[in-house]
C-alpha positions as CSV (number, residue, x, y, z in Angstrom):
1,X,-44.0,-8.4,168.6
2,X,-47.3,-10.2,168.4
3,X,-47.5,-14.0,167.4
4,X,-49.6,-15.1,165.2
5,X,-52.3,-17.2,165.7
6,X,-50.6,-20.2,164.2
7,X,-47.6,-20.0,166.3
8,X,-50.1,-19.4,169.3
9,X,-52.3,-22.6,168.2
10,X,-48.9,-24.8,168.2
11,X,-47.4,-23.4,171.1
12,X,-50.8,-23.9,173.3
13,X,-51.0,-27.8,171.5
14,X,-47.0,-28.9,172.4
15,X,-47.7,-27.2,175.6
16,X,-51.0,-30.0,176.5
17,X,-48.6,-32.7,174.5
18,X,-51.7,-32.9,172.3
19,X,-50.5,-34.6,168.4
20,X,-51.6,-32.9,165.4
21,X,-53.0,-35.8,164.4
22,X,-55.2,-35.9,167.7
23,X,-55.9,-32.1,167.1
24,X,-57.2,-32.8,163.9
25,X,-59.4,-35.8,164.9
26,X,-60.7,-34.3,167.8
27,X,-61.4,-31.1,166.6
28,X,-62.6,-32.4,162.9
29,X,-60.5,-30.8,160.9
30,X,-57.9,-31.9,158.0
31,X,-54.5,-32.3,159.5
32,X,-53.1,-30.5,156.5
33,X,-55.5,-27.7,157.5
34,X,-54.3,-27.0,160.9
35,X,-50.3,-27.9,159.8
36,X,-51.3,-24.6,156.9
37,X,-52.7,-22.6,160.3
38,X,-49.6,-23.6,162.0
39,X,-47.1,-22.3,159.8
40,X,-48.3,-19.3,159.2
41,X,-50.4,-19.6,156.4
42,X,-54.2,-18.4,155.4
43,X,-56.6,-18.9,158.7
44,X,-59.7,-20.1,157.4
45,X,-62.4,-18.0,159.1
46,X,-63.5,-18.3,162.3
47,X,-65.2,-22.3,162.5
48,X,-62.1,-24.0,162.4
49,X,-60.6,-21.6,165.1
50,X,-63.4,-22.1,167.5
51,X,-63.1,-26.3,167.0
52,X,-59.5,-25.9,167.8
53,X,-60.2,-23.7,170.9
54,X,-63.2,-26.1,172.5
55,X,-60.2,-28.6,171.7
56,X,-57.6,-27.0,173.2
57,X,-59.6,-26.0,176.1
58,X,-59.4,-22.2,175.5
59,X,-61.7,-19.2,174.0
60,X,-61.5,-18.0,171.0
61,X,-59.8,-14.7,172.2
62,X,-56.8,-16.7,173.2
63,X,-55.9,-16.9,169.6
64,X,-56.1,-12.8,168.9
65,X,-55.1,-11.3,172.2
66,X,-51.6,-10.7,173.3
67,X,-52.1,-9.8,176.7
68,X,-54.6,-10.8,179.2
69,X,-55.9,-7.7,181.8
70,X,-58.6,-7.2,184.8
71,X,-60.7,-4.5,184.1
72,X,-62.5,-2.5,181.3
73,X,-60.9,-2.9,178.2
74,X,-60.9,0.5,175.7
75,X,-60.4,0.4,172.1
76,X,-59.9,3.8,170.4
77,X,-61.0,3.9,167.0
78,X,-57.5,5.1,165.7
79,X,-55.8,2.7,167.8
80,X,-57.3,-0.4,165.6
81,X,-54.9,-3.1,165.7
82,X,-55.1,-6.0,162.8
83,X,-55.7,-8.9,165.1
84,X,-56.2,-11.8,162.3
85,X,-57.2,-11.8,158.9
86,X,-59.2,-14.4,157.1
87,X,-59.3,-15.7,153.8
88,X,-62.8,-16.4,151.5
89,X,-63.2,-20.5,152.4
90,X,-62.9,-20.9,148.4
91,X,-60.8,-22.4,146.3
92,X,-58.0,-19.9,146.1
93,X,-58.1,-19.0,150.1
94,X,-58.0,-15.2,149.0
95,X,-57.2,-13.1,152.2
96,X,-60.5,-11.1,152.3
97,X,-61.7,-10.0,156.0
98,X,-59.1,-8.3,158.6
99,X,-60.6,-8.6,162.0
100,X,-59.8,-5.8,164.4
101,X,-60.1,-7.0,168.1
102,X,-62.4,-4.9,170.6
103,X,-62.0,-6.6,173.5
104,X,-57.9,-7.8,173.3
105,X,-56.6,-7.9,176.9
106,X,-60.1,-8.3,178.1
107,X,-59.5,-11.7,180.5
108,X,-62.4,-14.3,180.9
109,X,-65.2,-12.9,178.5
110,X,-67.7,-14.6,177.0
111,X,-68.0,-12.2,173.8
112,X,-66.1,-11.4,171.4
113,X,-66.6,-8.1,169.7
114,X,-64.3,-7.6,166.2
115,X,-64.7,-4.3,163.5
116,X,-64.2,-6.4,160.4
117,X,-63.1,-4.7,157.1
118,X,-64.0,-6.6,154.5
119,X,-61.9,-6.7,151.6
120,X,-63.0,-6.4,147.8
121,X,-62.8,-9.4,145.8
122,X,-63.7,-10.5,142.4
123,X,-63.5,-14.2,143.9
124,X,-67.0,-15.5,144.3
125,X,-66.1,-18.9,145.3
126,X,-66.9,-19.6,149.4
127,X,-68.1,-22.4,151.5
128,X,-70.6,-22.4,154.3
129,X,-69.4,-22.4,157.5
130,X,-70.9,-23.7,161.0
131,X,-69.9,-24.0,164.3
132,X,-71.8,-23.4,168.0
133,X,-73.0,-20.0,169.2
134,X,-74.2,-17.5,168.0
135,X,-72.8,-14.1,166.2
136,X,-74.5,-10.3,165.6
137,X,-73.5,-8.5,163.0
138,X,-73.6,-4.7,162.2
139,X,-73.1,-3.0,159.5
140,X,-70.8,0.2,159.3
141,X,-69.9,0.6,155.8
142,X,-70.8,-0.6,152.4
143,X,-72.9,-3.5,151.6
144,X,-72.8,-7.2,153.0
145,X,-74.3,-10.2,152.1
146,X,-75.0,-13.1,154.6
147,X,-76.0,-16.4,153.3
148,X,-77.4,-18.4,156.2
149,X,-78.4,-21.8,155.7
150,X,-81.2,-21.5,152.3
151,X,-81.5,-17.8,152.7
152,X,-79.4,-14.7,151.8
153,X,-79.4,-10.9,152.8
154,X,-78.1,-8.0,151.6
155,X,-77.3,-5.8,154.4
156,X,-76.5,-1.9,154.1
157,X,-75.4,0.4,156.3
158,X,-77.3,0.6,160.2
159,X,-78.8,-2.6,159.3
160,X,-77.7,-5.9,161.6
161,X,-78.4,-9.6,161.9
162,X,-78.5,-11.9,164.9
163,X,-78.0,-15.3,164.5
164,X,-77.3,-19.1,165.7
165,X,-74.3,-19.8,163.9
166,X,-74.7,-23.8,164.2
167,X,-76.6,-22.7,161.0
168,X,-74.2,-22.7,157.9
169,X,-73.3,-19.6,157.0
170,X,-70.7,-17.2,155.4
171,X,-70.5,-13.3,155.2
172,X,-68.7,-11.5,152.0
173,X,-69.2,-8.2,150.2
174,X,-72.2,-7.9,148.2
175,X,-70.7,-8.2,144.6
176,X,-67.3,-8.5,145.7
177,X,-67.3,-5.0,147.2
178,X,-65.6,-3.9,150.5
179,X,-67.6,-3.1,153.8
180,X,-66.5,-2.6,157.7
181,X,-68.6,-4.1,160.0
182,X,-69.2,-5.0,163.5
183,X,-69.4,-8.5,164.5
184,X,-69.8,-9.9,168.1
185,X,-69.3,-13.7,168.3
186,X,-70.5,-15.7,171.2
187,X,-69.0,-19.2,171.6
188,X,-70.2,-21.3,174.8
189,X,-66.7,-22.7,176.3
């Protein structure tokens, strides 16, 4: 059975005796956050999960694999496995974006490649997220809209976006409607 990410966040942080408290400071996040993360609850998109890995001394992967492997990696496209889902960094932390790992077993990358469906919503609350690298972005399905930084973009099918995601950002729908995408995140380690 996989873990969750939660379980595998506390079970890497007990293992380096590292304090939630410590985690929290360190990795400048609300203790309350990571205790919700923890226990099983909504993971808040991928920011806070790349200051806890830099924290904990790990890559992001760590968090969505369940086994590490040597080689080429293949992902069939009806093999997709729900690695995580995320909710909408708004007010009601509405599930809204199941990531689908392509590179899950893959040891030592320094990408991570993820088919994203996201979900429809009518909640059009979200906050800006930030954190170091950079991600690319491709749309499969549907329309997407990318605010980054003081700009916004509607993205439609076979169009893409590269981008430094130190900027503040946050991909949804456009309109609240679903969409698949593929994302590849880069995070220096």
């Amino acid at each position: 059975m996989k873990a969750s990410v939660g379980s595998k966040i506390r079970s890497l942080r007990e293992s380096k005796g590292i304090e939630l408290d410590v985690l929290a400071e360190r990795s400048q996040l609300p203790v309350g956050q990571i205790r919700e993360i923890e226990d099983g609850g909504p993971v808040p998109g991928l920011a806070p999960l790349i200051k806890i890995a830099r924290v904990l001394g790990v890559r992001l992967g760590t968090f969505l694999d369940d086994s590490q492997g040597i080689g080429a990696v293949v992902s069939r496209s009806n093999e997709l496995k729900e690695s995580a889902h995320f909710s909408n960094h708004g007010a009601t932390d509405v599930d809204h974006m199941l990531y689908h790992s392509l590179s899950d077993g893959k040891e030592s990358r320094h990408i991570d490649p993820f088919i994203i469906d996201i979900l429809p919503t009518s909640n059009e609350e979200y906050s800006l997220s930030t954190h170091e690298g950079e991600e690319f972005i491709y749309v499969l399905e549907g329309q997407v809209e990318i605010v980054y930084g003081k700009h916004t973009h509607v993205l439609e099918a076979g169009d893409s976006i590269y981008y430094d995601s130190i900027v503040k950002h946050h991909v949804h729908g456009f309109k609240g409607q679903k969409a698949r995408i593929l994302a590849v995140v880069y995070t220096p380690v």
